[in-house]
C-alpha positions, 0 to 999 in steps of 0.5 A, a space after each residue: 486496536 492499533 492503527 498505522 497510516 503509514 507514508 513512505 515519501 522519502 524526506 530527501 524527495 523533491 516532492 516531499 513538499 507535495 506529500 507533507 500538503 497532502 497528508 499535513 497542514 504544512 503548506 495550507 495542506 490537506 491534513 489527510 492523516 489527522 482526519 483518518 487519525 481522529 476518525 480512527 480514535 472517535 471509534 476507539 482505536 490507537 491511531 498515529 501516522 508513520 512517516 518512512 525517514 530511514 529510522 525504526 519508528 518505536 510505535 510500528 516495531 512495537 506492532 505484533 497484530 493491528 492494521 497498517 494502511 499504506 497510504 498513496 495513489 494507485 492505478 490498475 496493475 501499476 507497480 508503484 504507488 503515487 505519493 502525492 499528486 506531483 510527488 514522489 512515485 515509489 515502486 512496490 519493492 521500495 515501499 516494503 523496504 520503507 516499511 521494514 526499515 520503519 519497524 515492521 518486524 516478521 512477527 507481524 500477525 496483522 492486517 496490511 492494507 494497500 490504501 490506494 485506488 485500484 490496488 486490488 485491480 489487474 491492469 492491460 499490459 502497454 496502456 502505460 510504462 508502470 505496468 509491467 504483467 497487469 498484476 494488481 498493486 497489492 498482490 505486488 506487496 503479498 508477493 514481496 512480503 512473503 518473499 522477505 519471510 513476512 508470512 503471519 501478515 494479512 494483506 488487502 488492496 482495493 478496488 474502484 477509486 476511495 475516498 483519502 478521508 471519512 466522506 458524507 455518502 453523497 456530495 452533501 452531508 445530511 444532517 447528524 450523518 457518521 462519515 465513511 471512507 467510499 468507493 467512487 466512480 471516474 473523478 470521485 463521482 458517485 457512490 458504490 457503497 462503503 470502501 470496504 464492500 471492494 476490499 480484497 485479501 491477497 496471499 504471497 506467492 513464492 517465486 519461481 525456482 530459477 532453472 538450474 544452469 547446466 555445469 559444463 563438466 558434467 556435460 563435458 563428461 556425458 559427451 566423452 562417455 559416449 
């Protein structure tokens, strides 16, 4: 199977330094995509990762079925996405004009998944400036895809905190353990079993239909015809 991570820090970002640790070796990084990427081929999958830079990416525009993970930190009901820890913040909107701009064309018949914490979760409208109605992340995404005609796609988000890369299932590795992606608790702690036991499907909603605005003739000519 064909597997992006795709992420969609914009290059021209003061924080792009921030997502190029997190996800590369650059700057003593993290190398959080290759993990997933080795992880992936290990099993047998086709694995790269799409970095957004305005350009179609010949890998992703290739894609009719396969999985992209949208990569970056979420919170409950937030309507963007965190690319790294004092990086860039990027609304919903954005990110699916990233992904377009990135290749995804509208015959896409495969899995869209919201990588991010939480994303599967309502948050309380007020308890912070990126919530606005508390709908889950990934349901933004559903929404806007389907708005923009992409309705053969799947899409997942979420829930509980996950681990950015495979991870033993407890704080230390036992010997000879396969590594998974898991859901924690506050800070990472604890284990609820494997990342995908909290992933949820959302479907694209279509947006309301705007109340007409009455024409002014037409009322004009109901008043004389009284």
């Amino acid at each position: 199977m064909n597997k992006v991570i795709f992420i969609a820090a914009d290059p021209k970002h003061r924080g792009f330094m921030a997502a190029q640790f997190e996800y590369t070796t650059q700057h003593g990084g993290m190398n959080k995509a290759q993990l997933n990427i080795d992880h992936e081929i290990n099993k047998g999958n086709v694995a790269l990762a799409v970095w957004y830079n305005g350009k179609s990416h010949p890998f992703m525009s290739s894609m009719n079925t396969g999985q992209i993970y949208i990569r970056g930190h979420g919170m409950p009901g937030f309507v963007s996405i965190e690319m790294a820890r004092g990086g860039e913040r990027i609304h919903y909107t954005d990110v699916v004009d990233r992904m377009i701009k990135s290749g995804l064309k509208k015959a896409f018949g495969g899995d869209i998944k919201c990588y991010n914490c939480h994303s599967a979760e309502n948050g309380v409208p007020g308890d912070d400036p990126e919530i606005e109605d508390g709908t889950p992340f990934a349901q933004y995404i559903a929404d806007e895809l389907y708005n923009r005609g992409y309705k053969s796609c799947r899409i997942f988000g979420y829930t509980d905190a996950i681990d950015s890369n495979p991870k033993s299932a407890a704080s230390v590795a036992m010997p000879g353990e396969v590594l998974h992606k898991y859901r924690r608790g506050k800070g990472g702690a604890g284990n609820y079993g494997r990342a995908s036991s909290g992933r949820v499907e959302f479907v694209g909603r279509p947006k309301p239909a705007k109340p007409k605005k009455p024409n002014i003739f037409q009322q004009l000519w109901k008043h004389l015809s009284k």
